[in-house]
PASEBA-1860 file (N, C-alpha, C; in nm, 3 decimals):
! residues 205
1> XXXXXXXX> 1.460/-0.209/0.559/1.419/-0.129/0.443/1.413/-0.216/0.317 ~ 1.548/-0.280/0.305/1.466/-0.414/0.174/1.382/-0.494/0.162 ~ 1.315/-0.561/0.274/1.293/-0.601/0.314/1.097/-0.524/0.257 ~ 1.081/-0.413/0.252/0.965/-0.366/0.196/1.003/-0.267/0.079 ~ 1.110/-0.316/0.010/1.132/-0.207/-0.118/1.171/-0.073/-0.126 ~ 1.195/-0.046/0.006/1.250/0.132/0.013/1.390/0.155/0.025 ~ 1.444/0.249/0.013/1.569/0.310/0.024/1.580/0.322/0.199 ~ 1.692/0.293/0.231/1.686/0.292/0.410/1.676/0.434/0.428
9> XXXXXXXX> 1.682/0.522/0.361/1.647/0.656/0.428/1.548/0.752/0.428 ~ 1.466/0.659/0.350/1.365/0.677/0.306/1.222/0.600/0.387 ~ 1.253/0.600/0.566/1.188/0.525/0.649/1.159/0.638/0.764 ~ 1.035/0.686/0.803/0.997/0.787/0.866/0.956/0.712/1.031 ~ 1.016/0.796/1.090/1.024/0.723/1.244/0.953/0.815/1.359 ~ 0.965/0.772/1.476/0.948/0.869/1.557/0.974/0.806/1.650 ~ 1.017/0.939/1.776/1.080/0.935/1.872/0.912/0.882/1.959 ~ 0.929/0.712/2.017/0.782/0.705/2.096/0.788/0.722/2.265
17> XXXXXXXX> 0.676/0.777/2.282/0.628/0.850/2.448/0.521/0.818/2.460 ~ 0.448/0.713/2.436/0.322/0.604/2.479/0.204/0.725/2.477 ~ 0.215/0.790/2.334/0.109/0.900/2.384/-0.006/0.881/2.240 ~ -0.096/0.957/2.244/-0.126/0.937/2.146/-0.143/1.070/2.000 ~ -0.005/1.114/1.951/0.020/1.213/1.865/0.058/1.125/1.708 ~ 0.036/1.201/1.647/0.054/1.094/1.504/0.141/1.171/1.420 ~ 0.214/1.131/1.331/0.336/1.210/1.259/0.320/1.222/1.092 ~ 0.275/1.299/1.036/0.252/1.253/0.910/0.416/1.248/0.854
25> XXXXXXXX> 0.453/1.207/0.751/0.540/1.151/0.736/0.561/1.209/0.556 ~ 0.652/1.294/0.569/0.629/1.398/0.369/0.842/1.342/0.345 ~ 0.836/1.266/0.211/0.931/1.240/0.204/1.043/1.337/0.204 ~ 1.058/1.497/0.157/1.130/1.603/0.164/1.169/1.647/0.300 ~ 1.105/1.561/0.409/1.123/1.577/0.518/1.217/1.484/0.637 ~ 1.248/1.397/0.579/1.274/1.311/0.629/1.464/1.293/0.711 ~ 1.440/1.448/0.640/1.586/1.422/0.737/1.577/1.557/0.867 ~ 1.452/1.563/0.878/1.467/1.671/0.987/1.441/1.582/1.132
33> XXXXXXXX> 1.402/1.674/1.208/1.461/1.573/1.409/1.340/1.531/1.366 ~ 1.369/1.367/1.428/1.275/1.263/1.442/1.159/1.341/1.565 ~ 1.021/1.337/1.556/0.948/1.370/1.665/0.871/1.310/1.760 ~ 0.841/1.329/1.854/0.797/1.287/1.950/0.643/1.260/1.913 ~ 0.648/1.097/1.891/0.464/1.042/1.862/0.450/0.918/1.864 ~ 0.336/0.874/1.823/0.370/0.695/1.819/0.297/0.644/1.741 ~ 0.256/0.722/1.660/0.247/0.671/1.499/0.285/0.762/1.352 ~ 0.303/0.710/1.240/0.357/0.768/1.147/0.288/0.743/1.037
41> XXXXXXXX> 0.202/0.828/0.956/0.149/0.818/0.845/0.215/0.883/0.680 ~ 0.213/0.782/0.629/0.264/0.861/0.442/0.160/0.834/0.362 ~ 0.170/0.844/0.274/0.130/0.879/0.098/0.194/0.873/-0.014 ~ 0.371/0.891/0.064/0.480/0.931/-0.025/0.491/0.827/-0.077 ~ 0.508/0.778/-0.226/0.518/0.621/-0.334/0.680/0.609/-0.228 ~ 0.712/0.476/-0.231/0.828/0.428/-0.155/0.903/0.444/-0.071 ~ 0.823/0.564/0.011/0.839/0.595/0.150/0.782/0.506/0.272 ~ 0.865/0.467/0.361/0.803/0.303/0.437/0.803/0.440/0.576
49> XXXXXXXX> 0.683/0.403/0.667/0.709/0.429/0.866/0.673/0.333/0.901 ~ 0.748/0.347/1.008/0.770/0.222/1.144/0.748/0.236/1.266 ~ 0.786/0.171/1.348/0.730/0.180/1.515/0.813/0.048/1.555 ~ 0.896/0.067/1.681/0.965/-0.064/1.750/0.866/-0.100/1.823 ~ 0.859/-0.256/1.909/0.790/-0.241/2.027/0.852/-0.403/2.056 ~ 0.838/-0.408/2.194/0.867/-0.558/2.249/0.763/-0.562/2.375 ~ 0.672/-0.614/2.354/0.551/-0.614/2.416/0.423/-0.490/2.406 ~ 0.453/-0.418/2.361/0.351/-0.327/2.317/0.291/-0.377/2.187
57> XXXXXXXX> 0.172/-0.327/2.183/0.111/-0.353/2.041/0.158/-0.312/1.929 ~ 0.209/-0.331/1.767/0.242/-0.261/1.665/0.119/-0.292/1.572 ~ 0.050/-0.183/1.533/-0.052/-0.178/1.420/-0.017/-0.098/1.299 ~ 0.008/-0.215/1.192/-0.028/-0.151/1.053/-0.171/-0.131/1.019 ~ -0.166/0.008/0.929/-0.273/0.002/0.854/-0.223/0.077/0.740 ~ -0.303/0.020/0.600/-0.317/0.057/0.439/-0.394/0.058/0.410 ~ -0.478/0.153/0.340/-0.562/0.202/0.269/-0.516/0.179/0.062 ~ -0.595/0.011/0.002/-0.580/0.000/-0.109/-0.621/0.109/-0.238
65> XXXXXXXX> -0.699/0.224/-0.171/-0.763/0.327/-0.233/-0.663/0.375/-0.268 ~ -0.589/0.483/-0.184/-0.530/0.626/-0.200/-0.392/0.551/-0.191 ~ -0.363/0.444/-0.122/-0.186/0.403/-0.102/-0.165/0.466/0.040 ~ -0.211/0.529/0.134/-0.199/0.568/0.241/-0.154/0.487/0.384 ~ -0.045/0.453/0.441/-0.007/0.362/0.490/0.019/0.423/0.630 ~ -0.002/0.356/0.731/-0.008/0.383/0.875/0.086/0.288/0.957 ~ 0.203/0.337/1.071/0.226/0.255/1.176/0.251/0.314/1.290 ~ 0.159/0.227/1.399/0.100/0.273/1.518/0.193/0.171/1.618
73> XXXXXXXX> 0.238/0.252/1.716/0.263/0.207/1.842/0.141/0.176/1.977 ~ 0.094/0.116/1.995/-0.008/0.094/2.136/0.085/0.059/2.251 ~ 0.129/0.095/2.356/0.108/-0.002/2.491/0.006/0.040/2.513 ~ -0.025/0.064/2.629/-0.149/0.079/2.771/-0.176/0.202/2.706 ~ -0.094/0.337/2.738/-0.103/0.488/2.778/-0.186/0.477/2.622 ~ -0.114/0.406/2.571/-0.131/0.490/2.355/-0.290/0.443/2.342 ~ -0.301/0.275/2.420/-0.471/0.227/2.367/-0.566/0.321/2.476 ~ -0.514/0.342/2.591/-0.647/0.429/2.624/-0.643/0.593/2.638
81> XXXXXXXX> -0.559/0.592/2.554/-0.574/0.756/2.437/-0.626/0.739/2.317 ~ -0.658/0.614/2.273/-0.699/0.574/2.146/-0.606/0.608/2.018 ~ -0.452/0.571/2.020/-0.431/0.607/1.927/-0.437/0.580/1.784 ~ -0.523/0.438/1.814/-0.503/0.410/1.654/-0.651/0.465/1.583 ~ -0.742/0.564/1.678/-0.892/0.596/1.636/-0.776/0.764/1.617 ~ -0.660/0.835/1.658/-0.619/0.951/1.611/-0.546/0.920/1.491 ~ -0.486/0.809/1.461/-0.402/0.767/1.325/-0.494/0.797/1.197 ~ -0.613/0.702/1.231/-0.754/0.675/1.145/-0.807/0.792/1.093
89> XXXXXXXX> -0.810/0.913/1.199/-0.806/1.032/1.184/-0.756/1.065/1.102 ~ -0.656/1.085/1.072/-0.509/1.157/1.020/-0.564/1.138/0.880 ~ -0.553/1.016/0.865/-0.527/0.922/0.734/-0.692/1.051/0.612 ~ -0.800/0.987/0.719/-0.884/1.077/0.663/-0.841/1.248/0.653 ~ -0.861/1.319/0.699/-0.817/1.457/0.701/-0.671/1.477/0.644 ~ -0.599/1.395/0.614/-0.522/1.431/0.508/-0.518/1.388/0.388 ~ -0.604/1.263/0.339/-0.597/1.203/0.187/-0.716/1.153/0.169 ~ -0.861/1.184/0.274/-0.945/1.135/0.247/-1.008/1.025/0.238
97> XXXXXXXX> -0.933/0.942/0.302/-0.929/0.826/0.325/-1.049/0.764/0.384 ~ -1.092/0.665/0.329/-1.227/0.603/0.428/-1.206/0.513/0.537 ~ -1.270/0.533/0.613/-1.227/0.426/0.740/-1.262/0.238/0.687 ~ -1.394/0.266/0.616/-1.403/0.098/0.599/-1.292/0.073/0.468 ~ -1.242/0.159/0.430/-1.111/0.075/0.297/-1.017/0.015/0.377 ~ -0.960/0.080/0.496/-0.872/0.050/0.568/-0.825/-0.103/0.579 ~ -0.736/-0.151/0.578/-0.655/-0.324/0.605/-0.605/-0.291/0.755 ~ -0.613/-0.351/0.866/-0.544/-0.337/0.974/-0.477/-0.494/1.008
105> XXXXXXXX> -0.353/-0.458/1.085/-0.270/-0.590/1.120/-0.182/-0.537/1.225 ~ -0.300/-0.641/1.371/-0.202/-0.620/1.464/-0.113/-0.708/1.482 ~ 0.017/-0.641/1.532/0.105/-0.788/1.521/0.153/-0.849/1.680 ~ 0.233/-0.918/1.669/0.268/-0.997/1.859/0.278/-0.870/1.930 ~ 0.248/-0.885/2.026/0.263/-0.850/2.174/0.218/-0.895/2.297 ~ 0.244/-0.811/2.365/0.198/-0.923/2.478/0.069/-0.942/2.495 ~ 0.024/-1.098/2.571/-0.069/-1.142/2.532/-0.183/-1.107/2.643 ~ -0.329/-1.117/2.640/-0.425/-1.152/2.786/-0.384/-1.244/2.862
113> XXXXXXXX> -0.268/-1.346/2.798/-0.278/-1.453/2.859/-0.148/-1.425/2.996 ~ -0.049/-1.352/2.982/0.008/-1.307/3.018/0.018/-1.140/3.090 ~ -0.039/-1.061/3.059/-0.074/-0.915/3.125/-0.145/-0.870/3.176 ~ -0.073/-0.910/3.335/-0.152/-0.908/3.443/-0.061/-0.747/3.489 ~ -0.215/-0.682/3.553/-0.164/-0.554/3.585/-0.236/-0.520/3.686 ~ -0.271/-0.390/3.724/-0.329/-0.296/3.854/-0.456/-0.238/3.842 ~ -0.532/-0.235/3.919/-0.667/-0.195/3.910/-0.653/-0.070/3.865 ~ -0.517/0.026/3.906/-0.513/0.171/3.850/-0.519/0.198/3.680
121> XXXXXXXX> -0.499/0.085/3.619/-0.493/0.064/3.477/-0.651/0.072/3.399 ~ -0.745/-0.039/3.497/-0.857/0.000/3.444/-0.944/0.127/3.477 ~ -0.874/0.179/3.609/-0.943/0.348/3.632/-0.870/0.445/3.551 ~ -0.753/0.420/3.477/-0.733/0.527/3.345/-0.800/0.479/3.268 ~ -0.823/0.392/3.214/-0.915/0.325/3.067/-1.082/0.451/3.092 ~ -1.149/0.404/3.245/-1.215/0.469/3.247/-1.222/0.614/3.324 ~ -1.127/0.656/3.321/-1.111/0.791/3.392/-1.049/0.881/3.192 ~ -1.038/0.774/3.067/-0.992/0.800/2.933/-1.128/0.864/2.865
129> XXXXXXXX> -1.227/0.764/2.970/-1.386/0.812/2.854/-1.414/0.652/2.762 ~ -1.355/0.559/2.804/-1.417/0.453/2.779/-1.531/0.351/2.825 ~ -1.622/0.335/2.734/-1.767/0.262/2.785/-1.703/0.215/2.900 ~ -1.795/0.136/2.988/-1.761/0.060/3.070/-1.770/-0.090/2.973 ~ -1.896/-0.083/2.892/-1.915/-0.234/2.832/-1.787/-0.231/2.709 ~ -1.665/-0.146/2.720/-1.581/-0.218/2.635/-1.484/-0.224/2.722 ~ -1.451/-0.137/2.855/-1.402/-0.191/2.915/-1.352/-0.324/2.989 ~ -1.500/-0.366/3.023/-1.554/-0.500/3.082/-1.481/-0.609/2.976
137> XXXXXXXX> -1.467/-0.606/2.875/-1.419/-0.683/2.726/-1.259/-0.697/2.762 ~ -1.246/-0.565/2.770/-1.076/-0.539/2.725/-1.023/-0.627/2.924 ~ -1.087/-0.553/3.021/-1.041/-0.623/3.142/-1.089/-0.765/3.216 ~ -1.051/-0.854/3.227/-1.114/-0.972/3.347/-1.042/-1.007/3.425 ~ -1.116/-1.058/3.517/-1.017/-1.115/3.633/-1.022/-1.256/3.617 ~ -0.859/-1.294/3.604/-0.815/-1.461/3.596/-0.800/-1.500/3.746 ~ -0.921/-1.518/3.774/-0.798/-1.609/3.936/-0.759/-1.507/3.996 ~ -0.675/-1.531/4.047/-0.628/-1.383/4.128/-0.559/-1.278/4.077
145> XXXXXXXX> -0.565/-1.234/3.938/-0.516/-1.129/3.875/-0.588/-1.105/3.778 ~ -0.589/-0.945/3.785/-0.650/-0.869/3.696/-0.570/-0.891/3.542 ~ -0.608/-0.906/3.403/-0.539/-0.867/3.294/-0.616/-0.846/3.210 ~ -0.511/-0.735/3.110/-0.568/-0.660/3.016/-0.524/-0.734/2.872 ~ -0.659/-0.704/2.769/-0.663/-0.788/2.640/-0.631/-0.650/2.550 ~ -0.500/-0.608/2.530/-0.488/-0.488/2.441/-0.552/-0.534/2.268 ~ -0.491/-0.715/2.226/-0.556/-0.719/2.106/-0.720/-0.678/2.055 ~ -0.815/-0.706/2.169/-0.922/-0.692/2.170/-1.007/-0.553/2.196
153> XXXXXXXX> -0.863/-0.490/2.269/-0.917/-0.329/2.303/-0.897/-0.242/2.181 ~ -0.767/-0.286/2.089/-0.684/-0.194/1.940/-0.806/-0.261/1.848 ~ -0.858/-0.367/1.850/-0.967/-0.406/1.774/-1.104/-0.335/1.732 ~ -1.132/-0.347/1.924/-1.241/-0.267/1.912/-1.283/-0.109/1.891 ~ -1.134/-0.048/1.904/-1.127/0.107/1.851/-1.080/0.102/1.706 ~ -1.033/0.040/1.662/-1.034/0.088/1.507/-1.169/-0.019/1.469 ~ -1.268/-0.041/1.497/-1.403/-0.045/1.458/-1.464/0.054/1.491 ~ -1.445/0.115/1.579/-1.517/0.259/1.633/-1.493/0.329/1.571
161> XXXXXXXX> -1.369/0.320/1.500/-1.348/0.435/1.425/-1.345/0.406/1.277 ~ -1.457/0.330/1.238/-1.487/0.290/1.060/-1.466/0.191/1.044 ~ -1.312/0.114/1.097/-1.282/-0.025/1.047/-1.348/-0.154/1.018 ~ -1.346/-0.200/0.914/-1.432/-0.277/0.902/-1.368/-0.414/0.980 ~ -1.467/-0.487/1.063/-1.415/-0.564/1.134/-1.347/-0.697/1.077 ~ -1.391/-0.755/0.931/-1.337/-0.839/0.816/-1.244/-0.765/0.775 ~ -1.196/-0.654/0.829/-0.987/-0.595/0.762/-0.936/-0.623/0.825 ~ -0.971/-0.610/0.972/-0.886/-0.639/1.103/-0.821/-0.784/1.135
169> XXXXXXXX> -0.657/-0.780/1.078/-0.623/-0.929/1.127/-0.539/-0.925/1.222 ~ -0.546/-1.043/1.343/-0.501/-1.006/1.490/-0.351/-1.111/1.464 ~ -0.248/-1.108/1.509/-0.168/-1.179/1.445/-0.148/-1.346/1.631 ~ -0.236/-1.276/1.723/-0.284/-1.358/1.839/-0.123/-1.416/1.913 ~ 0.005/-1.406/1.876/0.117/-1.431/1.943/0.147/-1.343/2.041 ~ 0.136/-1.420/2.179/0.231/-1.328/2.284/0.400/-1.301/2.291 ~ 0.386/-1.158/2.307/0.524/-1.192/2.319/0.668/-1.270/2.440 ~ 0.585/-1.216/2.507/0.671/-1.309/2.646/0.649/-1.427/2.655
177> XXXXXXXX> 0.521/-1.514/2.592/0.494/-1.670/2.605/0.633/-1.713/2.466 ~ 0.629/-1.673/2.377/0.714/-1.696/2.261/0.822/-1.628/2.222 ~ 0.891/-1.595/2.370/1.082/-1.548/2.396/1.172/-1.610/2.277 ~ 1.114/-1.715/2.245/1.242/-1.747/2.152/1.251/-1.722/2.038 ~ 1.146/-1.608/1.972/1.108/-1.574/1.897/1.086/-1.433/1.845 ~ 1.029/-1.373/1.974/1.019/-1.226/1.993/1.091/-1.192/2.082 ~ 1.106/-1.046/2.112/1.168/-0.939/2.210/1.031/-0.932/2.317 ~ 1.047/-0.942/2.454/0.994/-0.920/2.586/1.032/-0.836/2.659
185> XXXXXXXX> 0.983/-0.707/2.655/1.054/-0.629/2.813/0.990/-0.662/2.949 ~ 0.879/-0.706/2.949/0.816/-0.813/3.084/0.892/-0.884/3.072 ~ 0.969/-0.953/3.019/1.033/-1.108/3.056/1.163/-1.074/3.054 ~ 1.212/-1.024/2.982/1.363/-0.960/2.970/1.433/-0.813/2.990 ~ 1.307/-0.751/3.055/1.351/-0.621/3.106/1.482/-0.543/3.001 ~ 1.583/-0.507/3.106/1.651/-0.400/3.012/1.723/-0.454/2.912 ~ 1.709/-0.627/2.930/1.885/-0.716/2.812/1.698/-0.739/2.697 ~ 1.589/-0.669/2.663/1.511/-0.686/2.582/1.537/-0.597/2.455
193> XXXXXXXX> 1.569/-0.684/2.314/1.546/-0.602/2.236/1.451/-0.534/2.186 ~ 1.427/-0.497/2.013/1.290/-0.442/2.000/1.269/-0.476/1.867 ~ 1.151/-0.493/1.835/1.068/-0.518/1.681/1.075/-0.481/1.639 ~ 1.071/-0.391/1.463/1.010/-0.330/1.388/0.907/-0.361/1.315 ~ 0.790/-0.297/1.350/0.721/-0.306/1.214/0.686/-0.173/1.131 ~ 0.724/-0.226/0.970/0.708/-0.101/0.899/0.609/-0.155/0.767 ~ 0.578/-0.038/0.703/0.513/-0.045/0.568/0.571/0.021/0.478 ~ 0.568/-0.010/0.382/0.571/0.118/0.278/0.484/0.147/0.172
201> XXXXX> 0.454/0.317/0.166/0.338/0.325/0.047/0.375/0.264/-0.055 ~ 0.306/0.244/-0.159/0.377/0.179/-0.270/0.362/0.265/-0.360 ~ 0.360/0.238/-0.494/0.384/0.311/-0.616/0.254/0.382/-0.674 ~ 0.259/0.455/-0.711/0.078/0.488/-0.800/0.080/0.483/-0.897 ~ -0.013/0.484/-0.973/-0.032/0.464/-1.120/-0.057/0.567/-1.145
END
C-alpha cells in the first residue's frame, strides 16, 4: 500500500476463481466480504485494487482521462473468457471511459517459452468463440509440445477491445525461467508464493 500512496485499507481485492467477473471497487465499501472475480476496477482518488498471481498473467490498466484504474487476473480459464475485453467493459459503462485512452501493463508470468500444455486447452480457446487466426498466434507447436503465448493472447484482446496497441506494454519476463526473482507455481507448486500487482486511482483536480 505505500508503496502506491494509499492507506492499506484502502486496497480493494477479490477473492480469484480464474473466471471472468469484474468487481467495481466504491471506497465506502471496502470493508464488506471480499468477492468472488478476477479483476477490480475504481475511480475512488487513493483507492489502489490488486490481483496476486505466480504464473498467471497480472494486467494493469489506467485511463489518464477520468483516473479510472483496473487490475486483472488472466491464467488460461480468465484469457479465454476474455477477461480483460469484460474489465475494458466495466471501465466504459461505468465512467465512460474510452478504450484507446487506456495504458495497459502486462506484467511476468509465465512465459511461451515455458507453457507447455494439452490440446484440450486449445479446444476451450476455441470451443470460447475465438478466431481460429488468433488462436493459431496465441498456440504453436515447439518440437514436441504444444504451448500457449498468454502475453500475446491478453494483447491481442485488449486491442479488440479499443486498446491502442502503442499503450500496451508487455513486461516479456517468465516466471518460472526467473525463480530467483519471481513466485512459480509450475516450478514450485504448493512451497510457491504470490505477486501483487496493484494501482491506485490517484487524486483529481
Amino acid at each position: 500500500a505505500a508503496s502506491v500512496g494509499c492507506a492499506v485499507p484502502r486496497i480493494g481485492r477479490v477473492r480469484q476463481v480464474h473466471g471472468a467477473v469484474v468487481r467495481v471497487v466504491r471506497s465506502g465499501e471496502l470493508d464488506q466480504a471480499v468477492p468472488d472475480a478476477d479483476a477490480a476496477v475504481t475511480r475512488d482518488p487513493g483507492t489502489a485494487v490488486a490481483v496476486v498471481a505466480a504464473d498467471c498473467v497480472p494486467v494493469l490498466l489506467a485511463d489518464p482521462v477520468t483516473g479510472a484504474v483496473a487490475a486483472v487476473h488472466a491464467g488460461w480459464r480468465g484469457t479465454a473468457a476474455n477477461i480483460v475485453g469484460a474489465t475494458v467493459e466495466t471501465l466504459t459503462r461505468e465512467w465512460g471511459v474510452a478504450p484507446a485512452s487506456l495504458v495497459a501493463a502486462i506484467g511476468p508470468s509465465i512465459g511461451p517459452c515455458c507453457y507447455a500444455v494439452g490440446p484440450e486447452l486449445r479446444a476451450a480457446f476455441a470451443q470460447a468463440g475465438h478466431a481460429a487466426a488468433l488462436t493459431a498466434r496465441w498456440f504453436r507447436d515447439d518440437d514436441t509440445r504444444l504451448v500457449l503465448d498468454l502475453w500475446t493472447a491478453n494483447r491481442d484482446l485488449l486491442q479488440q477491445s479499443g486498446v491502442a496497441a502503442e499503450h500496451i506494454h508487455v513486461a516479456a519476463l517468465c516466471t518460472q525461467t526467473h525463480r530467483e526473482v519471481f513466485e512459480s507455481f509450475r516450478a514450485d507448486g504448493e512451497q510457491a508464493g504470490r505477486m501483487a500487482a496493484l494501482i491506485v486511482a490517484p487524486a483529481r483536480a
